[in-house]
N, C-alpha and C positions, 0 to 999 in steps of 0.2 A: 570582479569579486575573486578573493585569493581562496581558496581548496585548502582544509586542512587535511593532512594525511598521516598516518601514523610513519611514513618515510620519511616526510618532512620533517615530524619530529627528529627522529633518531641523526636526519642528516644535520641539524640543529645543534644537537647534544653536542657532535662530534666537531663539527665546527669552533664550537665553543669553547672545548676543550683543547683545540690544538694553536688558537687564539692565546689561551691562559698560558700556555706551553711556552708559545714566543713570544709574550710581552716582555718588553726590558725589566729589567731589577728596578727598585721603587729609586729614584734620588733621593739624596741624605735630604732633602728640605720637602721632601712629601710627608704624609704623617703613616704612622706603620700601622696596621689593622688591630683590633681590639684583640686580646688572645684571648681563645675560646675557653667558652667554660666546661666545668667538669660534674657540676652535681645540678641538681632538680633546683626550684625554690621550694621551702616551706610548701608540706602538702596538705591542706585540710581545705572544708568546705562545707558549707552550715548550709540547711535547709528546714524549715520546718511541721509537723504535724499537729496540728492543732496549733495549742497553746502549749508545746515541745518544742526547745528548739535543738536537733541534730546537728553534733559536729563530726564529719568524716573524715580519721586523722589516718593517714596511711601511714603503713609502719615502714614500705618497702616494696621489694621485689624482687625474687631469688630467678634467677637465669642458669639451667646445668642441663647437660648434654640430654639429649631424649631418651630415657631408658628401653632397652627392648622392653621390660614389660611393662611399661608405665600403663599399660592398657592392659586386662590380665585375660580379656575375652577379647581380643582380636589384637593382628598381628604387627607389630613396626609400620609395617608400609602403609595399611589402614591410617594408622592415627596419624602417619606423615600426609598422607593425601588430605586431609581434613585439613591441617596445619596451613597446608598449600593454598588451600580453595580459603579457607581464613584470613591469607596475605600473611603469613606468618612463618617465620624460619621453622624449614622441616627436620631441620637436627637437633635445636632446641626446644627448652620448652619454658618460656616465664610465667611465675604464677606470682599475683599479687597480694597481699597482706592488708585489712583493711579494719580493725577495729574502730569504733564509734562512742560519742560521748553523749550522752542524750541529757538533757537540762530540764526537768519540770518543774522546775518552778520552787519545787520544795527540797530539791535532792539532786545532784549530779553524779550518773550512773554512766560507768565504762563498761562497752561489753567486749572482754576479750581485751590480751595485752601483748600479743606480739608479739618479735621472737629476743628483744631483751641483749643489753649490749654488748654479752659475751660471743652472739651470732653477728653481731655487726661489726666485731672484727675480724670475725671467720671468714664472714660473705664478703671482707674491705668495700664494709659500707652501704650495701646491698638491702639488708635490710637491719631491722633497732632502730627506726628513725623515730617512733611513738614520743620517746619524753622530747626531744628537739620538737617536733610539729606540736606536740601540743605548746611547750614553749610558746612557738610561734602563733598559735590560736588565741593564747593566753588565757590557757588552762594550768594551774598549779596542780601538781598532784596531791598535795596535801586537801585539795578541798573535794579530790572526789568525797566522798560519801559510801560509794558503792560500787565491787567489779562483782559482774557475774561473768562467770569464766559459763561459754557453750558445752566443752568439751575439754579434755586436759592433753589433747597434743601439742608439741613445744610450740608451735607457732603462736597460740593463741595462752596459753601460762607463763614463757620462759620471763615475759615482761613484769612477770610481779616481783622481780627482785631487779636490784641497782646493780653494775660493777662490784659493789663491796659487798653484796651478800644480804645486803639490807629491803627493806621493804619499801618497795617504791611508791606504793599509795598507803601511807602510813594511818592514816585515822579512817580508811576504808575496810567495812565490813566483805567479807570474799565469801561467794559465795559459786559452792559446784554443785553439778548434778550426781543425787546419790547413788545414782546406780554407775555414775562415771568413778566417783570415789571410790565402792566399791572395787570398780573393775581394777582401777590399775594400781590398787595399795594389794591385789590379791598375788601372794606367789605365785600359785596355783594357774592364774590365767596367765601372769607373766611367762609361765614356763614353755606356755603354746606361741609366744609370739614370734618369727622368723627372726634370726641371729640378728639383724638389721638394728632392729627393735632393743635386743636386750642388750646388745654392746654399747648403745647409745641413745636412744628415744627414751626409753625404761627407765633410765640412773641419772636421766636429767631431770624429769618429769620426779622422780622422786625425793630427788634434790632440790628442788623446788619449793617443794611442801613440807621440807623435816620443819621442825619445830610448831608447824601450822593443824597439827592434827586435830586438836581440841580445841582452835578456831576457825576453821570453816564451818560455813554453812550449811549445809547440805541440802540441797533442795530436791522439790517431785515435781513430777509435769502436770499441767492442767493448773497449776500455782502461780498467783498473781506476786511477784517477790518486791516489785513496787510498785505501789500505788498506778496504773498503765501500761504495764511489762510484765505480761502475764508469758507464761512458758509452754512450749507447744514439744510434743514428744516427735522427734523425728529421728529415730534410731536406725543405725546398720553402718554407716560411716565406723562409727567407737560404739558398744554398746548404750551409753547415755545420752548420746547426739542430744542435742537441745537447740532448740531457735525459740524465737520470741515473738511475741506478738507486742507493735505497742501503740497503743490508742491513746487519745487524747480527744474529749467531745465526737462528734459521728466521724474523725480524722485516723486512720492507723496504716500501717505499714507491716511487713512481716522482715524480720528480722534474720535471715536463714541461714546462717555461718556456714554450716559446709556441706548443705544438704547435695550440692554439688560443688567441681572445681571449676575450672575455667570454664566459660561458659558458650564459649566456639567449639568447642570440642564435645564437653558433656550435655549442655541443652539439645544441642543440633543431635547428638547420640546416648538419650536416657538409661538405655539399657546397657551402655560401654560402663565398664569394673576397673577403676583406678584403683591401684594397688592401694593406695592409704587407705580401703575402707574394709574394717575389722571382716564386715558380713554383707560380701559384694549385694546377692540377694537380696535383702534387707532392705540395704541401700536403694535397691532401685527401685522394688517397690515405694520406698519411703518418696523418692524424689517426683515417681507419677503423680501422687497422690498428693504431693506438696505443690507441683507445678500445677495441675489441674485444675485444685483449688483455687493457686494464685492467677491462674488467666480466665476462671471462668469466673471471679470476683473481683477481677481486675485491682488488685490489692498494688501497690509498690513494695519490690522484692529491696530489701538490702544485703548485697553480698559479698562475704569476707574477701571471695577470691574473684570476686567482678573487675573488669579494669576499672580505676580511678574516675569519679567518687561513687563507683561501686551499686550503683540504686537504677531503677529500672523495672518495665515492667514485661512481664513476659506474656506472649503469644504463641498460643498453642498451634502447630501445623501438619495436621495429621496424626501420627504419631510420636511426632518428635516438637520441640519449642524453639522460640526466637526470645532472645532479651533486646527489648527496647530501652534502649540508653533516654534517662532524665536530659532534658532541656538545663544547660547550662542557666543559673539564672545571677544577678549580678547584686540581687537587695533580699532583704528578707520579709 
């Protein structure tokens, strides 16, 4: 009986490599290896609640150096070590982008559009993948019906306009929360927000929306906006923070855009203050209280910034959570 051993391994590896090292060049009558590829396939994936059926169209995933303060209560090394123990490069940091197409029957509702194609040339390619997957799901955007935007930072608005400027779910009603409307049409709050913000977050975000004043929607929490998609207030991220609740028959889901980021990092550390969130505070309390709920009613979380297709259900461990990744499933 042979002994595995972690030596063996490695003497394996090495072997192998010094193998591939001295192999002769291929002869002209061998065939030459496929060349690699360079992008994903089409990302989406349908599941359903009830008589709903979800389609999870990822927009992308932005990859940039780890900021010292990307954590703004504890220090680099902290959120590297976590990174670590997560199997995850400790300099970087990816966060994924995940809006959803929910189908009842009556109405095909977007929630959240991504970050839209003038960032998908920025990021070469990285992320803006929404109208291509949906393509590929074969979802036209002309037949949404309905976006409800969670919140109004670029990730999740920049996608309501096309390349040309134009409106990329054209016969869709849009629909924000009012106190997120509020917040960022206000100078006033604009003036508090860190240089960051106003050279560049602020004047996209508001570019966005010109000509859309006196058509959005404006919505309040506790508000059903369609028929099974009722709105759940979970503020301190952005003032209006919004997620969703959506039912179908005794069937639902919670819907939670950003009540947290990655989910290695901020479940396993609730009380850790990523800088993107308006009112760190707020936020944490929001996300106890969000999480608690979800694992002591064992609800399925869907989450903008969860890895790919983003849904899961969380388990509570003391003080801190665990996300339980969805079972791959292959039919509907």
């Amino acid at each position: 009986m042979t002994e595995f051993s972690r030596r063996q391994l490695l003497t394996t590896a090495v072997a192998a490599g010094a193998t591939t090292a001295l192999t002769p060049l291929v002869t002209s009558t061998s065939r030459a290896a496929a060349p690699p590829a360079t992008a994903q396939a089409p990302g989406f994936y349908r599941y359903k609640v009830g008589d709903f059926q979800i389609t999870v169209v990822t927009d992308g995933a932005a990859t940039f150096p780890l900021p010292d303060n990307w954590v703004q209560n504890h220090s680099k090394a902290e959120v590297q070590k976590v990174l670590a123990e997560a199997h995850q490069p400790a300099e970087t940091v990816t966060v994924p982008f995940t809006p959803i197409v929910i189908n009842t029957g009556q109405k095909l509702v977007l929630i959240d559009t991504g970050y839209g194609p003038e960032m998908h040339v920025k990021t070469k390619g990285r992320v803006g993948h929404l109208p291509a997957n949906l393509a590929a799901a074969g979802i036209d955007p002309k037949s949404i019906d309905t976006v409800i935007i969670s919140h109004m930072h670029q990730d999740h608005v920049f996608g309501l306009r096309t390349a040309e400027g134009d409106l990329a779910f054209p016969n869709a009603e849009i629909m924000v929360p009012a106190l997120e409307w509020a917040y960022w049409t206000s100078d006033a709050e604009m003036s508090k927000l860190p240089e960051g913000y106003t050279k560049s977050v602020y004047p996209g975000i508001r570019k966005t929306f010109v000509g859309l004043e006196n058509k959005v929607t404006k919505y309040e929490w506790g508000k059903e906006l369609v028929s099974g998609i009722t709105t759940v207030a979970t503020p301190g991220h952005t003032p209006g923070h919004t997620s969703f609740v959506v039912a179908s028959g005794s069937a639902k889901i919670l819907v939670q855009s950003d009540v947290t980021n990655i989910p290695q990092v901020f479940l396993r550390n609730p009380t850790w203050q990523v800088v993107y969130d308006v009112d760190p505070l707020k936020a944490t309390e929001t996300r106890k209280k969000f999480y608690d709920m979800a694992s002591a009613d064992k609800f399925m979380v869907q989450g903008y910034h969860f890895p790919f297709p983003s849904a899961g259900y969380v388990e509570k461990r003391g003080e801190d959570y665990r996300l339980m990744p969805i079972a791959w499933n292959p039919v509907l």
